[in-house]
Residue, then its C-alpha position, 0 to 999 in steps of 0.5 A: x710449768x715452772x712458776x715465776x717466784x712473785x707469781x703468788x703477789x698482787x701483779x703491782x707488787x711485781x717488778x715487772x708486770x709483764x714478766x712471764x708467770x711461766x714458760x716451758x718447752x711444752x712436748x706435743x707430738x711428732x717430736x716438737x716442743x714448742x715454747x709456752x709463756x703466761x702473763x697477767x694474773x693466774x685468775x685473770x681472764x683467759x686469752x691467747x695471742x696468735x703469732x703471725x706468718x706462719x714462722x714469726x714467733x712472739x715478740x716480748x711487746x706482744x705480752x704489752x698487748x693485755x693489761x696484766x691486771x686483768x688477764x691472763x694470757x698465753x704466747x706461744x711460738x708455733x711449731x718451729x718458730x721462735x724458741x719451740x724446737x726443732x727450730x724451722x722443722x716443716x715436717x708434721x707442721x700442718x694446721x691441725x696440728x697448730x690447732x691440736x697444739x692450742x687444745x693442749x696448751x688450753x688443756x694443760x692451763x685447765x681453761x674452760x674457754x679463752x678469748x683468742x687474738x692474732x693478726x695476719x696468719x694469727x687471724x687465719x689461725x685463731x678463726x680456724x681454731x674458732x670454728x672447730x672449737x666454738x665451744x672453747x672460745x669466748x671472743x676473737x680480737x683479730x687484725x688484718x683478716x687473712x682467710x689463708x687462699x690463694x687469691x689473696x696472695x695473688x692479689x697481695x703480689x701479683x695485682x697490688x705489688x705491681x700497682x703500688x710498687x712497680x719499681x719493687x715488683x720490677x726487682x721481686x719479679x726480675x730475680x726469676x728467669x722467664x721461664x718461670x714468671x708464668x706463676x711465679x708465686x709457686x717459682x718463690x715457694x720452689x726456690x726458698x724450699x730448694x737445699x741448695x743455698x744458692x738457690x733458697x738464700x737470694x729467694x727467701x730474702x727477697x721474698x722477705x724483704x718484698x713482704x716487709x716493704x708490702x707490709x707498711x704504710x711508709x716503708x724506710x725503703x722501696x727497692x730490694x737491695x741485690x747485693x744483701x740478697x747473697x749476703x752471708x748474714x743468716x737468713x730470715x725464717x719466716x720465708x721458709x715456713x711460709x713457702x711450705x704452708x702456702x704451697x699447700x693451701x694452708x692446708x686448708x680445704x677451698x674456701x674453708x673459713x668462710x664456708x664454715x664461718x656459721x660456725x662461728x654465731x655467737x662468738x664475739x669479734x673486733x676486726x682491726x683493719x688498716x685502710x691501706x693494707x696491701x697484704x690483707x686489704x679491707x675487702x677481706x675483712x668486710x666479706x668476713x664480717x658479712x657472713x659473721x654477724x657478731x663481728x664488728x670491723x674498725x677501720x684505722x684510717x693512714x695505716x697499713x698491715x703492721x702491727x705498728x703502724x700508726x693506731x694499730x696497736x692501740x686499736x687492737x689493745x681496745x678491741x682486747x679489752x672490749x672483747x673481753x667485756x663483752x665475753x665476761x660481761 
């Protein structure tokens, strides 16, 4: 990794504490490179920040989420998200191969164990990882369990949309024809993955936009805007990466993260979870915790699925900040 040139000073010495101590474009296999930044401090406590999505990508804010005195942490953009290359490339993008990645990123950092944080698909992520690396993993700061199934996405589109956002549902639903509304989820995956532009383009907008709305507590807006939908502006990413993985189940076996949730005894966890979550509702997280006896869950009364929603973001830096302790303690 290329170090930043203040890397060696004391962190209040540096302009900005939340600059990368490094980044790179970390070669892995099949051809990716995906994009790795540090920040903190090199003998601070190890941790990872897990993106969501999949195909979101790290956001500077989320450097903000540790305090650089105290740790050293690890953002990285997953196989073609954000700034790793080939930029949106689907093929050998699987996750074990996200979970390869992670070895080798923790490997190449000479990391013992980290404390690993994510929300959304991050959390899908980070317990995947946890349970087939228990040993690699002091703690988890999760937000808005997704156990990456089928059922959830059933229930985030076709049982909550509906119910919360009719007039939403009526837009989202109404852009297939009839013959496809039967299981329209798999119609929306077809169509975003289809080469054609004017197929793929008004599906992933719409399916990013309706995802969006879903997402917050008090969105700006409720109805999806058509005449965006075939706008020449270039397309989000993340309905791509997202149809490609929720067609395959994530490629994850039925149930596998609550089958294999023993595996996770002794691990310390902090789940923060907003009340009205449409995405990843609070059951998720309460069955999760049930079979995890080591996970605690807080509730973030008035907020959503977002990050940045009300409270959130400071109920997930306190739940870092306590996970580290008691994984350091």
């Amino acid at each position: 990794m290329a170090p930043d040139a203040d890397a060696g000073k004391s962190r209040s010495k540096r302009s900005d504490p939340f600059a990368p101590l490094t980044a790179q474009l970390l070669q892995v296999s099949d051809g990716h490179e995906i994009y790795v930044e540090t920040v903190g401090r090199a003998d601070g406590v190890p941790a990872v920040y897990l993106h969501g999505g999949p195909g979101s990508g790290c956001q500077a804010d989320h450097r903000r989420l540790f305090d650089p005195e105290r740790f050293h942490a690890v953002l990285f953009d997953q196989r073609g998200a954000g700034r790793s290359h080939p930029k949106g490339r689907l093929e050998a993008n699987t996750l074990p191969h996200l979970i390869a990645d992670m070895e080798t990123i923790r490997e190449s950092l000479g990391f013992k164990r980290w404390m690993i944080v994510g929300g959304s698909w991050g959390a899908t992520l980070a317990l995947a990882y946890a349970e087939a690396h228990p040993a690699r993993t002091s703690g988890l700061a999760l937000r808005a369990t997704f156990l990456g199934t089928r059922v959830e996405l059933e229930q985030a589109f076709l049982q909550n949309l509906p119910r919360f956002h009719p007039g939403l549902s009526d837009d989202f639903f109404g852009l297939l024809p009839a013959a496809e509304l039967n299981r329209p989820l798999d119609a929306y995956w077809r169509r975003i993955l289809d080469p054609d532009p004017a197929v793929h383009g008004p599906a992933a907008r719409a399916w990013h936009d309706t995802e969006r709305i879903l997402s917050e507590h008090a969105p700006s807006r409720t109805r999806l805007d058509f005449a965006s939908l075939r706008s020449t502006r270039p397309l989000p990413t993340t309905p791509f990466m997202e149809a490609h993985y929720f067609r395959n189940d994530c490629f994850m076996t039925p149930n596998q993260l609550m089958a294999q949730a023993a595996k996770l005894k002794g691990i310390p966890g902090i789940i923060v979870q907003g009340r009205y979550d449409f995405l990843c509702p609070p059951s998720t997280s309460h069955a999760l915790a049930a079979v995890w006896p080591n996970a605690e869950i807080r509730i973030v009364e008035g907020a959503g699925h977002s990050l940045y929603d009300p409270g959130v973001r400071d109920a997930v830096m306190k739940a870092i900040a306590e996970i580290a302790s008691k994984a350091n303690g």
